[in-house]
ZARO-322472 format. One line per 10 residues: number of its first residue (from 1); their letters; for each residue x, y, z of N, C-alpha, C. Coordinates in Angstrom, 2 decimals. Last residue first. Layout:
# residues N
NUM) a) X:Y:Z:X:Y:Z:X:Y:Z | ...
END
This chain:
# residues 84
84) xxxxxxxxxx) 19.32:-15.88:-2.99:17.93:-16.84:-3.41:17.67:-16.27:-4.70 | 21.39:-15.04:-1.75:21.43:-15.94:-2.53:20.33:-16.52:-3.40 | 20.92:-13.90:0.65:20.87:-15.03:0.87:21.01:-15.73:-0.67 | 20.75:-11.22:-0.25:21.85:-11.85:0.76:22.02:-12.88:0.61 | 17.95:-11.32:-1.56:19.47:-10.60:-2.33:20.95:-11.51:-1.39 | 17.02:-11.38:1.06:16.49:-12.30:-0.25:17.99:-12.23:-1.06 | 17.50:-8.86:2.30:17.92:-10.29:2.74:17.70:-11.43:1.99 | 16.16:-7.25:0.44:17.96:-7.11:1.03:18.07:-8.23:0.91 | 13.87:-7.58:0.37:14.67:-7.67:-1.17:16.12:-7.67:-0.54 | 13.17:-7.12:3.12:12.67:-8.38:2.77:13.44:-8.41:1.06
74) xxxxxxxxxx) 13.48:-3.99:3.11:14.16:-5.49:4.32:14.13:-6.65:3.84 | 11.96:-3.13:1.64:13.34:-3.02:0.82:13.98:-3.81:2.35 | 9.64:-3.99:2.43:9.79:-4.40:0.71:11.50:-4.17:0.70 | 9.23:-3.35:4.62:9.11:-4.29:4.65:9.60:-4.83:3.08 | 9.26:-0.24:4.02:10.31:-1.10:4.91:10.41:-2.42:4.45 | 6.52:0.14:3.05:8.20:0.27:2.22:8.68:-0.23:2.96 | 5.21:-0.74:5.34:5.09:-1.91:3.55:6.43:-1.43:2.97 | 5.00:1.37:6.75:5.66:-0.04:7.17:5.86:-1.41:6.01 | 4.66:3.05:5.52:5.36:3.10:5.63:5.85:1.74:6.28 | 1.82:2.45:4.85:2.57:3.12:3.53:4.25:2.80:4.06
64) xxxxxxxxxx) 0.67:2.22:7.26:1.22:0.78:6.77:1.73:0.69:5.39 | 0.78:4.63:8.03:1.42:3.68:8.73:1.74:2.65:7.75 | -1.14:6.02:6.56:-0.03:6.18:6.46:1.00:5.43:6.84 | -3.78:4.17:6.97:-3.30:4.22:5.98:-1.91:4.79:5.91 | -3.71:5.87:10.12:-3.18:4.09:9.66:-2.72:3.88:8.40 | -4.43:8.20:9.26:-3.16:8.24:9.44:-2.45:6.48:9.50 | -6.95:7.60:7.84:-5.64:8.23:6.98:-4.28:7.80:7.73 | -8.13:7.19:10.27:-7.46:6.22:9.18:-6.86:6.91:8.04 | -8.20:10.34:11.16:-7.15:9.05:12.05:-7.25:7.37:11.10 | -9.17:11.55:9.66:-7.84:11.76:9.71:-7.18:10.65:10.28
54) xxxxxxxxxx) -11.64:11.97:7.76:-11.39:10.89:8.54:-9.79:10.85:8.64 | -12.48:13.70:5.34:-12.44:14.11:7.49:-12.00:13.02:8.23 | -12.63:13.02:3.36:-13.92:12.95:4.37:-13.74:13.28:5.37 | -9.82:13.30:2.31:-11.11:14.32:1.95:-12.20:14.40:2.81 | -8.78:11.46:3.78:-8.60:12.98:4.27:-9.49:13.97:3.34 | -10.07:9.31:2.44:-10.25:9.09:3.82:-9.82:10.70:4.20 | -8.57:10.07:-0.18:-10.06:9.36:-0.18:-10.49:9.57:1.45 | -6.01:9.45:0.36:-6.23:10.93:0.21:-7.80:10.70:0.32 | -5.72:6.63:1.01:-5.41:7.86:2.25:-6.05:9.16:1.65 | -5.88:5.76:-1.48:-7.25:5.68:-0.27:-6.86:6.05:1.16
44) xxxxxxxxxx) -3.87:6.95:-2.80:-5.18:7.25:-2.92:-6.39:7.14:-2.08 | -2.04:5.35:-1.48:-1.82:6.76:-1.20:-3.78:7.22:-1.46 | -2.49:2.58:-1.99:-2.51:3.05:-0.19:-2.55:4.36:-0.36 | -2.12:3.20:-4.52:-3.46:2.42:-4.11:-3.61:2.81:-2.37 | 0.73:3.36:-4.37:-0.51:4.35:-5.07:-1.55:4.06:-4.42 | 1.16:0.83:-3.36:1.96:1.77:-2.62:1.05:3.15:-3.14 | 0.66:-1.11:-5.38:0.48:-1.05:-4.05:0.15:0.15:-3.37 | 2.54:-0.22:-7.42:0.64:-0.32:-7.71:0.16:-0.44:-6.10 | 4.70:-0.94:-6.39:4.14:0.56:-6.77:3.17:0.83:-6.75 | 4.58:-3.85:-6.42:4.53:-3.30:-4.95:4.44:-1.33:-5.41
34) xxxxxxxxxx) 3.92:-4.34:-8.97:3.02:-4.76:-7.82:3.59:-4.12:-6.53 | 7.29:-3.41:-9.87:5.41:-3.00:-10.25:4.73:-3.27:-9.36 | 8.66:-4.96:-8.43:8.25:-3.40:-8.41:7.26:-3.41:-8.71 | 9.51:-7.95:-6.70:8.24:-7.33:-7.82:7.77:-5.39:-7.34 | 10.73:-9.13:-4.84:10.98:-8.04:-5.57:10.70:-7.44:-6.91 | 10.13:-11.46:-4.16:10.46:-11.76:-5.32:11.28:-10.46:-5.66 | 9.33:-11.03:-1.60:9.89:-11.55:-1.91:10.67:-11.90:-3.14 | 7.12:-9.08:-2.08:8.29:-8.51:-1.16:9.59:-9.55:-1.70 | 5.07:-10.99:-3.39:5.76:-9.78:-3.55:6.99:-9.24:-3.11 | 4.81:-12.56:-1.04:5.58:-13.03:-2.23:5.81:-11.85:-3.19
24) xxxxxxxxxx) 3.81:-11.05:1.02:4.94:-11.98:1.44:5.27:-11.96:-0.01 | 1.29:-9.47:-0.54:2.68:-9.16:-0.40:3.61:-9.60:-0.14 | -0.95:-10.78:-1.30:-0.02:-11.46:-1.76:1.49:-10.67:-1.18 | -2.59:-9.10:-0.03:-3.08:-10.37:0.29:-1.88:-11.20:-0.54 | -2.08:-6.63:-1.66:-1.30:-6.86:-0.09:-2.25:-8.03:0.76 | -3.33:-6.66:-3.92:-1.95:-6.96:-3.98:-0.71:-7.10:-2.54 | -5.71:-5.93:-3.52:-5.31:-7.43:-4.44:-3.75:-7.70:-3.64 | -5.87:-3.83:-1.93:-5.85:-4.76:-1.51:-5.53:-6.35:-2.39 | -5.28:-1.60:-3.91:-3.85:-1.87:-2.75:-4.61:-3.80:-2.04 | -7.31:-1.00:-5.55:-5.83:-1.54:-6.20:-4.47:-2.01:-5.32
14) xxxxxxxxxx) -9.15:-0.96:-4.01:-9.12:-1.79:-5.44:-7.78:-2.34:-6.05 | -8.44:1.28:-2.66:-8.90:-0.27:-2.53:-8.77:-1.17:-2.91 | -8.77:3.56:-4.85:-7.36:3.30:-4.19:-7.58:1.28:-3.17 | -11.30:3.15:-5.35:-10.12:2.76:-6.39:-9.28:2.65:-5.54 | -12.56:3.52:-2.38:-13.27:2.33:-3.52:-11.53:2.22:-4.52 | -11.34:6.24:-1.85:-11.58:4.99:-1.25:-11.36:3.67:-1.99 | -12.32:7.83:-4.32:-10.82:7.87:-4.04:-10.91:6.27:-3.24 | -15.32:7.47:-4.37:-14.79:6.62:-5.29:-13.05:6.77:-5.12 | -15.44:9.11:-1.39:-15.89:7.54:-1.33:-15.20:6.76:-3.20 | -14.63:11.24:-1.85:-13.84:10.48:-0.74:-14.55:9.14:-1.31
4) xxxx) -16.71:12.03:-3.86:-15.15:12.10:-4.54:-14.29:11.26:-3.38 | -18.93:12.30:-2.24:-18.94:11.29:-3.80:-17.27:11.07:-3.91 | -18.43:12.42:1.56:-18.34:13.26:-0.19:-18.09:12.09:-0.80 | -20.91:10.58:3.33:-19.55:10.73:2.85:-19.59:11.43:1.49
END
């Protein structure tokens, strides 16, 4: 693997997985920061994975870029709704 895919990987890692072992309460609270820092962290270790040629986890990595925004502005709606 290129030096530059593997430390993109490693940081972007670093910084998406702390924080999507807590996302329920993230999402929940509607914590921007932590869910931005997220959301970088997934981009970087998509770009990390399309430097090496590895297109088809890039493209998961894209998936769950997009299924985490959803999930952040579904989950702040109905939080918001409910009063909480």
């Amino acid at each position: 693997m290129h030096p530059l895919s593997t430390a993109l990987i490693l940081l972007g890692s670093a910084l998406a997985l702390p924080i999507a072992f807590k996302f329920v309460a993230v999402a929940r609270n509607g914590n921007r920061m932590a869910f931005i820092g997220h959301q970088l962290g997934v981009l970087i270790a998509m770009v990390g994975w399309l430097v090496s040629g590895r297109v088809s986890i890039a493209l998961i990595h894209a998936a769950w870029f997009a299924f985490a925004q959803a999930w952040f502005v579904i989950v702040g709606r109905n939080h918001i709704r409910s009063g909480a």
